[in-house]
Every structure is written in C-alpha cells, then in structure tokens.
C-alpha positions as CSV (number, residue, x, y, z in Angstrom):
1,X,-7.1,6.2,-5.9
2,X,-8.1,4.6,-2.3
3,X,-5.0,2.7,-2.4
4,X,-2.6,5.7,-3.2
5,X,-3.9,7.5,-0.3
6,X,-4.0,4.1,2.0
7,X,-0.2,3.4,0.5
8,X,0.7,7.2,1.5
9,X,-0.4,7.2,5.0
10,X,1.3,4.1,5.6
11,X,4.4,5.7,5.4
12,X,6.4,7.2,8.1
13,X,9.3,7.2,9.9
14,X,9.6,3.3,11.4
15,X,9.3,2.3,7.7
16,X,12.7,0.5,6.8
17,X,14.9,2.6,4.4
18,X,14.6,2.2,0.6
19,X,18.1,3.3,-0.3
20,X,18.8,0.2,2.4
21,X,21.0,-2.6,0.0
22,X,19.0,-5.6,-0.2
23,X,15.6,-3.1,1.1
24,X,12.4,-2.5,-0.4
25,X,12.0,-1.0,-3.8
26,X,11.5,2.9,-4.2
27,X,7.7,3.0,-3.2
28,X,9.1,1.6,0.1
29,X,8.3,-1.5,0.5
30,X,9.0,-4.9,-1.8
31,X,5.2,-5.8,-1.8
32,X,1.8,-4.9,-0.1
33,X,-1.1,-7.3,0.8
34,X,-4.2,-5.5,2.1
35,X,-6.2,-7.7,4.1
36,X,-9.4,-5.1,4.7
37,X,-12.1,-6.7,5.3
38,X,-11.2,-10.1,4.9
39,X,-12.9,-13.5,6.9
40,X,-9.6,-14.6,9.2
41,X,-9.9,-17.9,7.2
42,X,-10.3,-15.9,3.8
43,X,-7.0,-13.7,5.2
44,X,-4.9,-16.6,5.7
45,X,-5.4,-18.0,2.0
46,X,-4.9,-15.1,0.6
47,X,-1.8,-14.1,2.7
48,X,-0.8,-18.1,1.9
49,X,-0.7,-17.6,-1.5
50,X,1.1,-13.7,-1.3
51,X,3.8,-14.7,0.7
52,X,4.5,-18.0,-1.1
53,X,4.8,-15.6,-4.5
54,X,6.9,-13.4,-2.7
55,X,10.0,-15.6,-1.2
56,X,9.2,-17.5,-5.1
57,X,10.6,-14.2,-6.1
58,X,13.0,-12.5,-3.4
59,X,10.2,-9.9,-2.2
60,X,10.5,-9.2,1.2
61,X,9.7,-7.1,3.4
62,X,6.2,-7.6,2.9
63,X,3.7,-4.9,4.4
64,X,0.6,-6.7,5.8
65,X,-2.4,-4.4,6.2
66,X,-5.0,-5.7,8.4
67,X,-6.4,-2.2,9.5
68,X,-7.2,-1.3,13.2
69,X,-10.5,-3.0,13.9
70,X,-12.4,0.5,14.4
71,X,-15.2,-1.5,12.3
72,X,-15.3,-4.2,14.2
73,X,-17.8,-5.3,16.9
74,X,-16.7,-3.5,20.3
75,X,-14.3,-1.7,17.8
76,X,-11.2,-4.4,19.1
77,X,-9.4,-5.8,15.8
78,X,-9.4,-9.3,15.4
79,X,-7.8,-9.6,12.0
80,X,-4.7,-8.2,12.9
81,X,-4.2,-10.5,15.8
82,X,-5.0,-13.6,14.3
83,X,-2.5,-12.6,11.5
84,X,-0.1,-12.2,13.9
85,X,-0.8,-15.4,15.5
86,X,-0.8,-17.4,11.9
87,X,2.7,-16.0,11.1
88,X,4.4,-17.1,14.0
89,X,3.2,-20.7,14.1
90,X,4.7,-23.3,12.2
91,X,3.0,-22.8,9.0
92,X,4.2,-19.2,9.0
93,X,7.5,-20.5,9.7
94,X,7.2,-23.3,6.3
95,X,5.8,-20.7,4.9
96,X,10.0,-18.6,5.2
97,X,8.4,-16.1,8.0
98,X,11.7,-15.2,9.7
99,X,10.4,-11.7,11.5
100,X,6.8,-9.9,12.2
101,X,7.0,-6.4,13.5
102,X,3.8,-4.3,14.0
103,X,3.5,-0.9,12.5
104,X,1.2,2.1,12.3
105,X,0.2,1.5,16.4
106,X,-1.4,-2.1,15.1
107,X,-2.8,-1.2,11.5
108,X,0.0,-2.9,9.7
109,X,2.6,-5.8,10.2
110,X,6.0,-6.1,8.5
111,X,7.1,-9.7,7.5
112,X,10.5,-10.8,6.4
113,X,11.0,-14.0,4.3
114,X,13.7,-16.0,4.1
115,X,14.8,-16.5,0.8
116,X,13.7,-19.8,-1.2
117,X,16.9,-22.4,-1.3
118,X,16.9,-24.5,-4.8
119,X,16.2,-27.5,-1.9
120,X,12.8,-26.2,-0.8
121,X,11.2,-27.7,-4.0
C-alpha cells in the first residue's frame, strides 16, 4: 500500500505525458526503482542492474526515487546526489544513460536510455 501512495504523490504536472508515442506506459512512467534507504554503494548495484534490465527491454524513462534526505544527518541528502553523479559519468553513459532530469524539488530523478543496438552484445 506504501508504494501506491509513494507512486501517487510522485505524480504531477513535470511528469512526461503517457499518451506521449514512444512514452511511459499508463501508470506514467516505463519503470520505477526506489532507492530509499539504500548504502550509495548498495544504490549503485541495484540501480546497475535496473537500468541494464531496462534498455535489455526498451523501458525508459526510468523514475529514480532517492527521496529528499530529510532523514539524513544535518537533514542534506546524499543519495540523491551521488546518483546524480554515478549517472553522468562514464559508467552511466556504458550503462545507455542519455538524460537525467531531477523531479519532485530533488526527491526523484528521470533517466532516459538509449536503446540496446544488436552490436552492444
């Protein structure tokens, strides 16, 4: 139930357009990795392995939630940040990262994939 009301409030008017060709399915968004409470390190295997399912498979955008940081120490996120950071670099980039966009004022980030060519292997 925690996730239909996290999903829900995710939701608002930056969100890209389901009816968009090409675009997320009907719940908005082609697939959803929540990284709450996650080590960075433990984040960036995880988020490895998502994101290397999803281009597998066409999915993309992808809605990374890393939350705000209000939990955190000093009550600054780090997660989101260093998710941020990990996505731009060049194993984001062999990973098919072609955009990251943040959403819900730094809660969330939107990644788009490249699709997988037949030459990647």
């Amino acid at each position: 139930m925690a996730s239909r009301r996290r999903r829900r409030r995710f939701h608002d008017r930056d969100d890209p357009d389901p009816s968009e060709p090409g675009g997320p399915d009907a719940s908005g968004w082609a697939h959803e990795v929540d990284l709450h409470g996650c080590t960075v390190e433990r984040a960036e295997r995880r988020l490895r392995e998502e994101l290397t399912r999803c281009r597998a498979v066409g999915r993309s955008p992808v809605l990374v939630i890393t939350g705000k940081g209000y939990g955190s120490m000093g009550g600054n996120g780090v997660l989101g940040p260093a998710m941020e950071s990990w996505l731009k670099s060049r194993e984001g980039l062999a990973l098919g990262v072609t955009g990251v966009r943040w959403l819900k004022s730094g809660g969330a980030l939107e990644v788009t994939l490249t699709r997988r060519s037949r030459d990647d292997g």
